[in-house]
VMD Tcl script that draws the C-alpha trace (Angstrom):
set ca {
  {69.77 115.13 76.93}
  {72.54 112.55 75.77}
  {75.51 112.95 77.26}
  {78.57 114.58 75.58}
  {82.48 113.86 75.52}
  {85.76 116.19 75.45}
  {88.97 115.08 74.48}
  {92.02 115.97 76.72}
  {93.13 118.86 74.59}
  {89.60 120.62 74.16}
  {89.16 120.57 78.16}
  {93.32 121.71 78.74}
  {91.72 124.88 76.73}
  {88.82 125.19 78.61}
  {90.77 125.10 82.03}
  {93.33 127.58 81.01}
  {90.55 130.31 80.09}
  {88.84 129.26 83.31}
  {85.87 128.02 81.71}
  {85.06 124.62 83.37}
  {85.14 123.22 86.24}
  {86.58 119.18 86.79}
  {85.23 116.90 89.02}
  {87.22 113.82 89.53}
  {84.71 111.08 90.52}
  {87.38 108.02 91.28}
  {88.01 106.85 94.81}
  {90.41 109.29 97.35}
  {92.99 106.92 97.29}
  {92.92 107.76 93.33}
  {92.85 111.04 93.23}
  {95.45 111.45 95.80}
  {98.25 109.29 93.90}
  {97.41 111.20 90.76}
  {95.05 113.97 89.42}
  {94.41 116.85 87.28}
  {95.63 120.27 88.87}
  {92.43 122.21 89.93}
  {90.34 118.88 89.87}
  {87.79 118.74 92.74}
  {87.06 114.95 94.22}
  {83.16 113.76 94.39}
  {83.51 109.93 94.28}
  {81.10 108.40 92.15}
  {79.28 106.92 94.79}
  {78.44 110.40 95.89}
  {77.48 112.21 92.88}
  {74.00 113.80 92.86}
  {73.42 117.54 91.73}
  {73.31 118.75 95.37}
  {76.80 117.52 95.92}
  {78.04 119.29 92.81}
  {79.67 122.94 93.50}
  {78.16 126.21 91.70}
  {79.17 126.03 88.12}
  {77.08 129.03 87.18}
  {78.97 130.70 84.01}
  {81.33 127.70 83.36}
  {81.46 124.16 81.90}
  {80.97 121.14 84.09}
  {82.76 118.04 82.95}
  {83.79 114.55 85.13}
  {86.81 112.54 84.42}
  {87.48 109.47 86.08}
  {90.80 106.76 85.13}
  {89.21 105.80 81.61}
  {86.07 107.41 81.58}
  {83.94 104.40 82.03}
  {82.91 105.77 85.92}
  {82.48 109.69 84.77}
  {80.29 108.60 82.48}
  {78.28 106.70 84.65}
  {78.27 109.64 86.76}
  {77.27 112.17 84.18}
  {74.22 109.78 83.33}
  {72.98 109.48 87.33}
  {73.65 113.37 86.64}
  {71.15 113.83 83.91}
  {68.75 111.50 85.10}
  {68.11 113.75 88.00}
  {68.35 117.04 85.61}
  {68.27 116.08 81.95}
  {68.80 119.92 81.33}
  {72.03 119.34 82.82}
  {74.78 120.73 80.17}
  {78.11 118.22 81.63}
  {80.84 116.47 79.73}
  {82.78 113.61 80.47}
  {86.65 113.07 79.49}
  {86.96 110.97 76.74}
  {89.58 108.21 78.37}
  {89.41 110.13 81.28}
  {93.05 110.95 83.04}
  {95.04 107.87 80.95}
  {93.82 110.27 77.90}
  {94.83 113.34 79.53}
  {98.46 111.38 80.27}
  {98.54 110.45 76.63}
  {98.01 114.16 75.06}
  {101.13 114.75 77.09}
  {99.12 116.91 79.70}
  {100.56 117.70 83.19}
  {99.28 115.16 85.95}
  {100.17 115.68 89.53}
  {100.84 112.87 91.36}
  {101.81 111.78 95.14}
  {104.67 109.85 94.37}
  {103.17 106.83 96.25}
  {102.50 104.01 94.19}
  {98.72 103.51 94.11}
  {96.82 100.42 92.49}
  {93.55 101.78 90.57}
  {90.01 100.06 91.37}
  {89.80 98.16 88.27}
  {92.70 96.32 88.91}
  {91.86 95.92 92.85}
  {88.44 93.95 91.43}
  {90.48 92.16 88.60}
  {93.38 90.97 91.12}
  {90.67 90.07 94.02}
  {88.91 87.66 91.24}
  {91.48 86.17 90.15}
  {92.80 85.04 93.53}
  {89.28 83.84 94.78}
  {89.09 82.07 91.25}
  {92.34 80.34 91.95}
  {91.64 79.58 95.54}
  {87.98 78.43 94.84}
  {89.53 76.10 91.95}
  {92.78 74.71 94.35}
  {89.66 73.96 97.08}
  {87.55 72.60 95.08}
  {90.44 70.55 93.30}
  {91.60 69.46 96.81}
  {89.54 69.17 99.44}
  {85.25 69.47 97.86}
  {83.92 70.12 94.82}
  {81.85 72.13 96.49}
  {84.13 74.91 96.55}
  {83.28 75.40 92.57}
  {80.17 76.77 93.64}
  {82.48 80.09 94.16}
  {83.74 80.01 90.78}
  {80.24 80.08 89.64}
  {78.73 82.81 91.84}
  {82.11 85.02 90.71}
  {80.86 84.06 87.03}
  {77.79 85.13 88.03}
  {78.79 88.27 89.63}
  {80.43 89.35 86.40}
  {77.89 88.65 84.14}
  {75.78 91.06 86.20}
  {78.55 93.61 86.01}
  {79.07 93.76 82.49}
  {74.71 93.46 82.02}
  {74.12 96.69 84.47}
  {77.42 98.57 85.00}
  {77.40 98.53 88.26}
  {79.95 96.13 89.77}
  {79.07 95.13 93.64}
  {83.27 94.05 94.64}
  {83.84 98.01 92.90}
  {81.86 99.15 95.72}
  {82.98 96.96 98.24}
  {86.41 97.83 97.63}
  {85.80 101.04 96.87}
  {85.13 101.51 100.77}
  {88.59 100.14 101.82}
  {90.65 102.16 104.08}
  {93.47 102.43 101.55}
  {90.67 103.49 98.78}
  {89.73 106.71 101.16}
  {92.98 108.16 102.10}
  {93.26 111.40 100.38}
  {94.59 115.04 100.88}
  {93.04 116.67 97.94}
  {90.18 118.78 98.27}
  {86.87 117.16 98.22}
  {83.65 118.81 96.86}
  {80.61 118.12 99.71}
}
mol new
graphics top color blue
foreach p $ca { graphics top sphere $p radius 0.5 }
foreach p [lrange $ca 0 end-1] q [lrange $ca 1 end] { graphics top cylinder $p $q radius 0.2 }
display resetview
């Protein structure tokens, strides 16, 4: 089965006539500083179709910041079940934000994953570079196992400093209901 999209304003429908259920697969930390009222948390990392909750009669659709990680979870989704019938938010909560959709948030400012990976390469980049500049060339090595390290990312979709960082303490702190 290949795996199908809603927009923001399709799903808002849905919800209101109580005919889907939304699982938010970001980090804790994410969900916590902002989510879609009703949304249940099952972080990507543990999305399999004995986690999910009993969406007998309803809709099953994933959301994540952009949709980039709910749609990696509805395909680990449909590669155990490819009779699976799940969705994935189109742009994921920034495109829920942008139809003008309600978004509950903590109040506590919260950086998102993507950035976390973006702003820990750039300062091992720069560090790597000042080293290498200063003291060794040897330290360029880093730059190149970083360059490496993205290459791989952007070949498979899976990004190993996402995961890593994903397991922070300030990723998992969350008081929102979580789906086990």
């Amino acid at each position: 089965m290949t795996l199908k999209t809603i927009d923001a304003k399709t799903l808002k429908n849905w919800l209101d006539k109580n005919e889907a259920i939304l699982i938010d697969v970001r980090e804790p930390a994410e969900h916590t500083a902002e989510n879609i009222a009703g949304s249940l948390l099952l972080p990507l990392g543990k999305v399999s179709k004995s986690a999910l909750p009993d969406c007998t009669g309803k809709k099953l659709v994933l959301h994540c910041r952009k949709g980039g990680r709910g749609g990696s979870a509805c395909e680990k989704l449909l590669s155990e079940d490819p009779t699976m019938e799940i969705y994935n938010l189109e742009g994921g909560i920034e495109s829920w934000r942008s139809a003008g959709l309600a978004i509950a948030t903590s109040g506590k400012p919260f950086l998102p994953l993507d950035r976390q990976v973006q702003l820990t390469i750039g300062i091992i980049l720069i560090t790597a570079s000042f080293l290498g500049y200063i003291f060794t060339p040897a330290f360029f090595i880093l730059t190149g196992l970083i360059g490496a390290g993205l290459t791989m990312a952007g070949a498979t979709g899976f990004c190993g400093l996402a995961f890593l960082l994903a397991k922070m303490p300030w990723n998992q702190k969350t008081s929102f209901c979580m789906v086990h």
